[in-house]
MARBA-3410 file (N, C-alpha, C, O; in Angstrom, 1 decimal):
84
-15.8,0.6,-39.1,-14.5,0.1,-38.6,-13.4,0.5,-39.7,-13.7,0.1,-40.8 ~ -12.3,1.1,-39.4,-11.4,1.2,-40.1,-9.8,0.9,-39.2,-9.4,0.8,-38.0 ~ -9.1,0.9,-40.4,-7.4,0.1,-40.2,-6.7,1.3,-40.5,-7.0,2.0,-41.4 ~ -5.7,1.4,-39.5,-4.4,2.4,-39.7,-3.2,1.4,-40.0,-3.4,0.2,-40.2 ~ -1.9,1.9,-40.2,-0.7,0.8,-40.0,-0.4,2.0,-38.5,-0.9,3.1,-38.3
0.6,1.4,-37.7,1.0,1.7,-36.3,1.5,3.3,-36.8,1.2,4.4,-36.3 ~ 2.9,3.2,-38.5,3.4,4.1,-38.3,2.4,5.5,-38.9,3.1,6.5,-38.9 ~ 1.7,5.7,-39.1,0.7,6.4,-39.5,-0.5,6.6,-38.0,-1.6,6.9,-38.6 ~ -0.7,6.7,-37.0,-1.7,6.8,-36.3,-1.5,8.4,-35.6,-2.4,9.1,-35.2 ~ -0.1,8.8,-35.5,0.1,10.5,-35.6,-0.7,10.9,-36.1,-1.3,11.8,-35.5
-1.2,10.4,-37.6,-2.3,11.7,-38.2,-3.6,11.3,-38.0,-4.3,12.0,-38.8 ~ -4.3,10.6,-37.2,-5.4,10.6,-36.4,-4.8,11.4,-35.4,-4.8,12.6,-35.5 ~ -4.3,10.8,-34.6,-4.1,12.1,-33.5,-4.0,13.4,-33.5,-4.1,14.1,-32.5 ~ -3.6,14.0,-34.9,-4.0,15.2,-35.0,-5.5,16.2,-35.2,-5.7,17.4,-35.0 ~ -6.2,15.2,-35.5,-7.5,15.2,-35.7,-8.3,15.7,-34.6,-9.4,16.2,-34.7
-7.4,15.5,-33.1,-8.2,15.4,-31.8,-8.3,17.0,-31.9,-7.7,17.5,-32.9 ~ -9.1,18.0,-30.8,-8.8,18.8,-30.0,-8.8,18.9,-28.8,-9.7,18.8,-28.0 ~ -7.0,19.2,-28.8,-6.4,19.1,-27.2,-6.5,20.3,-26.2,-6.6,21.4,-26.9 ~ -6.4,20.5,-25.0,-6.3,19.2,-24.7,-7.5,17.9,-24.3,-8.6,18.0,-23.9 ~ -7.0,17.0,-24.6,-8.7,15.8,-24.3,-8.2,14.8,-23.1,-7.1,14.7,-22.6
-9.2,14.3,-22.9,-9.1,13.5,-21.7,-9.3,12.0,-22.4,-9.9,11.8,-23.5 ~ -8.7,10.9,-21.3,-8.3,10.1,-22.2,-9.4,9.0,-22.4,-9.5,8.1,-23.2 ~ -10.4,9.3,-21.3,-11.7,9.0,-22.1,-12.3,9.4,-23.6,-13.0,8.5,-24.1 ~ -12.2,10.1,-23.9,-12.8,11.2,-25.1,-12.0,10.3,-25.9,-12.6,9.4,-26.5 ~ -10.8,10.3,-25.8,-9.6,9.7,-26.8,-10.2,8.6,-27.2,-10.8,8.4,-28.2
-10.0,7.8,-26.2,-10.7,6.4,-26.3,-11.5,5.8,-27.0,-11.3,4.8,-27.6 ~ -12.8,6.7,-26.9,-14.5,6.7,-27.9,-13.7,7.2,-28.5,-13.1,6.3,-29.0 ~ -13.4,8.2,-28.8,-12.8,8.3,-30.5,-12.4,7.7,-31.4,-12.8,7.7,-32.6 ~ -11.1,6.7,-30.9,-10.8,5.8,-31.6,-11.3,3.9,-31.7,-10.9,2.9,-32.3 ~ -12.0,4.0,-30.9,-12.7,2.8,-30.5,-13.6,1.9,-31.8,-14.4,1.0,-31.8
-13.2,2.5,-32.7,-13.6,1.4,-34.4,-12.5,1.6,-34.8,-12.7,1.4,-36.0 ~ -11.1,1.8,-34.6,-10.2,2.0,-35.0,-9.3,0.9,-35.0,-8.9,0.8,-33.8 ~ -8.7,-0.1,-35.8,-7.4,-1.3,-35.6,-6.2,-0.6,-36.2,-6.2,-0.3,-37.4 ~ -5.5,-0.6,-35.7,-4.4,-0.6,-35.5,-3.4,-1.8,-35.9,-3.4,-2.9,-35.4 ~ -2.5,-1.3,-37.1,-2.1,-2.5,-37.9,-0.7,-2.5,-37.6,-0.1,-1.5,-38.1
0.4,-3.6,-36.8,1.6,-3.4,-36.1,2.5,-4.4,-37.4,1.9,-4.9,-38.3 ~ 3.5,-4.4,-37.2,4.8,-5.3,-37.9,4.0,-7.0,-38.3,3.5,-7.5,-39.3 ~ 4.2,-7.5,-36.9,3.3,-8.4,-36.5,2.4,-8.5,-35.7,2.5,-8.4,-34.5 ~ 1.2,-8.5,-36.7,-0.4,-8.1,-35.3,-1.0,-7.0,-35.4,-0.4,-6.0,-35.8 ~ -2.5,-7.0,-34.7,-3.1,-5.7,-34.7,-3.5,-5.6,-33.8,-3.5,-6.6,-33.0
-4.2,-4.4,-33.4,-5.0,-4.0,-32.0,-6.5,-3.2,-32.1,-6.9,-2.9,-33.2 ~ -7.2,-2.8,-31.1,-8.2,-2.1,-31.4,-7.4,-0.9,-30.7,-7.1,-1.0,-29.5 ~ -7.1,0.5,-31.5,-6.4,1.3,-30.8,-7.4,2.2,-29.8,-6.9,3.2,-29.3 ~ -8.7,1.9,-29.3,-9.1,2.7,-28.6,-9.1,1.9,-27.2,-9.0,2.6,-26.2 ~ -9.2,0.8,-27.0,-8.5,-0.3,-26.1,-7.1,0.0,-25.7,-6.8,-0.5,-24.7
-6.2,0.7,-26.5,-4.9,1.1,-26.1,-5.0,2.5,-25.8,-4.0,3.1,-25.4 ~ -6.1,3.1,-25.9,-5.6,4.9,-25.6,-6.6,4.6,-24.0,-6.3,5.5,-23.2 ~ -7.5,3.6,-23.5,-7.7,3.3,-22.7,-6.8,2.9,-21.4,-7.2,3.2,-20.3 ~ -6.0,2.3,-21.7,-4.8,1.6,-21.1,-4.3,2.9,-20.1,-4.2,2.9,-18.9 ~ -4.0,4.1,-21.1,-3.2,4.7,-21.0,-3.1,5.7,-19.3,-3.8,6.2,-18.5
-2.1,5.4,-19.4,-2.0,6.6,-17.5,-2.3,7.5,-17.1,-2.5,7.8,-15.9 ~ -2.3,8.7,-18.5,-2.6,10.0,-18.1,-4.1,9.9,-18.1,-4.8,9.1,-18.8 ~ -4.4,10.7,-17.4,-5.9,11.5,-17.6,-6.5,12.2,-18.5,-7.7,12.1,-18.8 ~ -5.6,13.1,-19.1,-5.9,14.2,-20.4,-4.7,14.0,-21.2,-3.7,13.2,-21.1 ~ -4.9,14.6,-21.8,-3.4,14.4,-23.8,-3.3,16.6,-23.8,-4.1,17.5,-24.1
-2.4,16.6,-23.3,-2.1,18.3,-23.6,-1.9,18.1,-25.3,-2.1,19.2,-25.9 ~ -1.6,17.0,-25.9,-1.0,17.3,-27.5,-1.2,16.1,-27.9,-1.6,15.3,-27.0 ~ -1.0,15.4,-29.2,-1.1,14.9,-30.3,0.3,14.0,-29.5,0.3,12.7,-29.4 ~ 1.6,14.8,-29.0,2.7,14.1,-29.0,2.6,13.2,-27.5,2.8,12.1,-27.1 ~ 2.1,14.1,-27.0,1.7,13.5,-25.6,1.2,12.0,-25.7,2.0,11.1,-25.4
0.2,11.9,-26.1,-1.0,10.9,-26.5,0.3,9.5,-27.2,0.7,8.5,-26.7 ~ 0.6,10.0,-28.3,1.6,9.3,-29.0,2.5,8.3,-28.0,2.7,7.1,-28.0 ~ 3.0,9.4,-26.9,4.0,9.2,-26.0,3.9,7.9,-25.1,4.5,6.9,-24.9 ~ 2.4,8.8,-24.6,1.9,7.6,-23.1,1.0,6.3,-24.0,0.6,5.3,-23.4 ~ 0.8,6.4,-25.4,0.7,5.1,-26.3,1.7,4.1,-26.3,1.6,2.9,-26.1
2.7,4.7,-26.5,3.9,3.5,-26.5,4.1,2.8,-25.3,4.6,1.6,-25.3 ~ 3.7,3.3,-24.2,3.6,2.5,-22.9,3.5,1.4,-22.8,4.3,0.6,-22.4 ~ 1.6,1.2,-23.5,1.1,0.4,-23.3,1.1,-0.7,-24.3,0.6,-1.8,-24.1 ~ 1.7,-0.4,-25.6,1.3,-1.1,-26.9,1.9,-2.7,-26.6,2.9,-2.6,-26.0 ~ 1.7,-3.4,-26.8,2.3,-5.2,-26.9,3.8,-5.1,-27.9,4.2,-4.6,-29.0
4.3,-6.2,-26.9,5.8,-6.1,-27.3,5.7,-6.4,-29.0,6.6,-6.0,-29.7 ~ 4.7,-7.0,-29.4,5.2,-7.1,-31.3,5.0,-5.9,-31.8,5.4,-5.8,-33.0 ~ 4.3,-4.5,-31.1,3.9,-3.7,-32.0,5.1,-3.1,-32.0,5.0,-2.2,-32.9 ~ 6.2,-3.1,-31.5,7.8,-2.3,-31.2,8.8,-3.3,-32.0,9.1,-4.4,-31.6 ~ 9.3,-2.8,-33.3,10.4,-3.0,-34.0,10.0,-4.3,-34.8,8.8,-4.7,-34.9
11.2,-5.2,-35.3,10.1,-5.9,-36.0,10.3,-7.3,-35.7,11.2,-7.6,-34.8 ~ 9.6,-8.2,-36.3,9.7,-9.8,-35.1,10.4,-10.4,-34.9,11.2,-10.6,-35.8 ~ 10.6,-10.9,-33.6,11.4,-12.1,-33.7,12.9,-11.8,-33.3,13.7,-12.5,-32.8 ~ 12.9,-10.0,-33.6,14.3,-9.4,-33.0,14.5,-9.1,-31.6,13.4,-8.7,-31.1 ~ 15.1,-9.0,-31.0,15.4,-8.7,-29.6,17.2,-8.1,-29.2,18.1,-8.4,-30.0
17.4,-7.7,-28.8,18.8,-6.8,-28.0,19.5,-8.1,-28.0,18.9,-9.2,-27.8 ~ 20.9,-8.0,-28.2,21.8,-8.8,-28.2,21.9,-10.3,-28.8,22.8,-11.0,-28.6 ~ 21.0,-10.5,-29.5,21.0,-11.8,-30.1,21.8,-11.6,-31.1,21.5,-10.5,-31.7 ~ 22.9,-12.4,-31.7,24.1,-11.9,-33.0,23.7,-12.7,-34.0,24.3,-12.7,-35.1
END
């Protein structure tokens, strides 16, 4: 089992060869946690989520990640739009 921080999981994803399907992705990273602002995740449970079927690229993958990720893993706590 090993730990990424969120902004660092680009360079596993480079690691893949694309294009992959988002099964493959998935077992790949499925010992993998994922370390957010506040909170962590198991990132192969998140590449699972994901909508596409296949990853043409590293950025792809990245892309349709963000989809799914839980609102604390996006910016940092406790902040939200328009609060002054």
């Amino acid at each position: 089992m090993s730990s990424v921080k969120f902004s660092r999981i680009d360079s596993l994803f480079e690691e893949l060869e694309y294009p992959v399907s988002r099964e493959t992705a998935a077992e790949e990273f499925d010992d993998v946690t994922v370390l957010f602002a506040d909170g962590e995740g198991n990132l192969g449970e998140y590449v699972a989520e994901c909508s596409s079927e296949q990853f043409r690229s590293a950025e792809d993958l990245y892309a349709d990640l963000n989809n799914v990720l839980p609102i604390e893993a996006l910016g940092e706590p406790g902040q939200s739009e328009g609060d002054a």
